[in-house]
C-alpha positions in Angstrom: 23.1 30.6 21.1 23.6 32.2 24.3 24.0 35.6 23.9 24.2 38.7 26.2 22.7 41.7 25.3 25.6 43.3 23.5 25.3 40.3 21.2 28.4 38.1 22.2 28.7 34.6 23.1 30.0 33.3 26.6 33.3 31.4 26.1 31.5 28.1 27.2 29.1 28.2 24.5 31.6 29.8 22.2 34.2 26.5 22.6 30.9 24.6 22.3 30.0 26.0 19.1 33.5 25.6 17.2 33.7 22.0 18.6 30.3 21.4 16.9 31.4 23.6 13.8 35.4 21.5 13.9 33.1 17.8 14.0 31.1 19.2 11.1 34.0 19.8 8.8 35.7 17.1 10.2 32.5 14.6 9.0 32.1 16.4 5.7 35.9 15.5 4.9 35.4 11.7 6.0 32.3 12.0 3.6 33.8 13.2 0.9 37.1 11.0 1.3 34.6 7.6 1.3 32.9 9.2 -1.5 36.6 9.8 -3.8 37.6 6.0 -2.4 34.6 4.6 -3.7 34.4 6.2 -7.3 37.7 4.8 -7.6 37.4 1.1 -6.4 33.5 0.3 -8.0 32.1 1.8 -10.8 29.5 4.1 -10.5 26.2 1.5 -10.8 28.5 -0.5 -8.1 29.1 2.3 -5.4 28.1 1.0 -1.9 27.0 4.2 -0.3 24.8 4.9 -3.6 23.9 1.6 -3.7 22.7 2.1 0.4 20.3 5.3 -1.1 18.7 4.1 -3.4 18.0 0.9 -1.3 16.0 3.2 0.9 14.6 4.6 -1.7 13.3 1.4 -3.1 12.0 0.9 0.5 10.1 4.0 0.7 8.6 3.9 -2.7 7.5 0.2 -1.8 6.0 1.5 0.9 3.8 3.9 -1.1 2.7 1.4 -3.2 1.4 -0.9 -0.4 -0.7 2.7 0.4 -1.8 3.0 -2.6 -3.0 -1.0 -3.5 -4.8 -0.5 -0.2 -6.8 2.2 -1.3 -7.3 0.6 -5.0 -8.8 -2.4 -3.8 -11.0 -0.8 -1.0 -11.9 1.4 -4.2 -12.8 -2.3 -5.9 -14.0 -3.8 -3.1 -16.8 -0.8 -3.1 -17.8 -1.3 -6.7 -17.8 -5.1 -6.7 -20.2 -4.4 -3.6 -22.2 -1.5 -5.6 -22.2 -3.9 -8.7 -23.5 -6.8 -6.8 -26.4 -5.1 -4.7 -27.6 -3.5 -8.2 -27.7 -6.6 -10.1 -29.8 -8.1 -7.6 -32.1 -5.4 -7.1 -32.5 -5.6 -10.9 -32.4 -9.2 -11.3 -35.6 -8.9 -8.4 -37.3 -5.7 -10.5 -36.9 -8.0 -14.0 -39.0 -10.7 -12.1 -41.1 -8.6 -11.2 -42.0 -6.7 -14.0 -42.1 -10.5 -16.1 -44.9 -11.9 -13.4 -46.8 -8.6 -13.4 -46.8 -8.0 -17.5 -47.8 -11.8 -18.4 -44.4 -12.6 -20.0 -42.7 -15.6 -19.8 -40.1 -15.8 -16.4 -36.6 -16.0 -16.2 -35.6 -19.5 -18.2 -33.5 -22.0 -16.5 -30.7 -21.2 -18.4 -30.7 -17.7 -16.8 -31.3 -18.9 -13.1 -28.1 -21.6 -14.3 -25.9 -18.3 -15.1 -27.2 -16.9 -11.5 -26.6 -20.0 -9.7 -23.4 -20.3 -11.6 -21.8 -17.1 -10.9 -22.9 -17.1 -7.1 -21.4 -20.6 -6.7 -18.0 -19.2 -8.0 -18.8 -15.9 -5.7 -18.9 -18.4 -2.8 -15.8 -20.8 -3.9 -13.4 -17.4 -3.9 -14.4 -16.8 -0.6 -14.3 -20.0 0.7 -10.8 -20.2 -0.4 -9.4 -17.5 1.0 -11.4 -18.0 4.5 -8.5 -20.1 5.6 -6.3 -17.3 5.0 -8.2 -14.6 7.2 -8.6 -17.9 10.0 -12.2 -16.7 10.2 -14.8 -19.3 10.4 -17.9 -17.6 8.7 -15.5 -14.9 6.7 -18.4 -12.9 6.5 -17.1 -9.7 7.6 -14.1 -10.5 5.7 -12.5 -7.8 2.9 -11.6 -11.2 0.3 -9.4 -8.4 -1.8 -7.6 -7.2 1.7 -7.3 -11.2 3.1 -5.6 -11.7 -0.9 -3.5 -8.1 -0.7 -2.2 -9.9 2.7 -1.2 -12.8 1.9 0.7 -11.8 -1.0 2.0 -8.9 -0.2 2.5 -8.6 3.3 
């Protein structure tokens, strides 16, 4: 507030104030009138104004959720990436270590498993390409193009 050095208000800013303070107390009553009105027309599960809060707070906590499936799959997407760049570095050193020691090579049922699981590797991603409306989807998150399309 405007104050002059012995501490007192101008009368401008004074009729300001107890407008601002007469609004305030005139609000609170409203409030708390609405609030007796509508504990006695809907029970307490039922109450509009409660029912408003808790709407927001349904919003906001949905909203932190969206955060933090975000950061779960980019947490996923990191280990499937991990996973898959070890298993092919140790599917290459196995083959390695079979042609160099004599022993027999990978069978064809084990380059079938391969095979298999890349082909289902490539199917999930093909699928969802027409999501991201990327032609090569290379560059494309498949768990953020999935978190997108049913979530957002």
């Amino acid at each position: 507030m405007a104050a002059d050095p012995s501490g007192r208000r101008h009368p401008a800013v004074n009729d300001v104030f107890l407008t601002l303070v007469g609004a305030s107390n005139a609000l609170a009553d409203v409030q708390r009138r609405l609030d007796l009105e509508f504990r006695a027309s809907y029970p307490d599960h039922a109450n509009p104004a409660k029912l408003v809060g808790r709407v927001k707070r349904v919003q906001e906590d949905v909203a932190a959720l969206k955060d933090l499936c975000r950061d779960l799959l980019a947490q996923k997407q990191e280990l499937i990436d991990l996973m898959r760049t070890s298993l092919a570095a140790q599917r290459s050193a196995t083959q390695r270590l079979l042609a160099s020691s004599g022993l027999p090579l990978m069978t064809e049922d084990d380059e079938a498993a391969y095979g298999n699981l890349k082909q289902v590797i490539d199917e999930w991603t093909d699928q969802l390409r027409p999501m991201a409306g990327d032609a090569d989807g290379e560059d494309q998150d498949t768990n953020q193009i999935l978190f997108s399309a049913i979530v957002d």
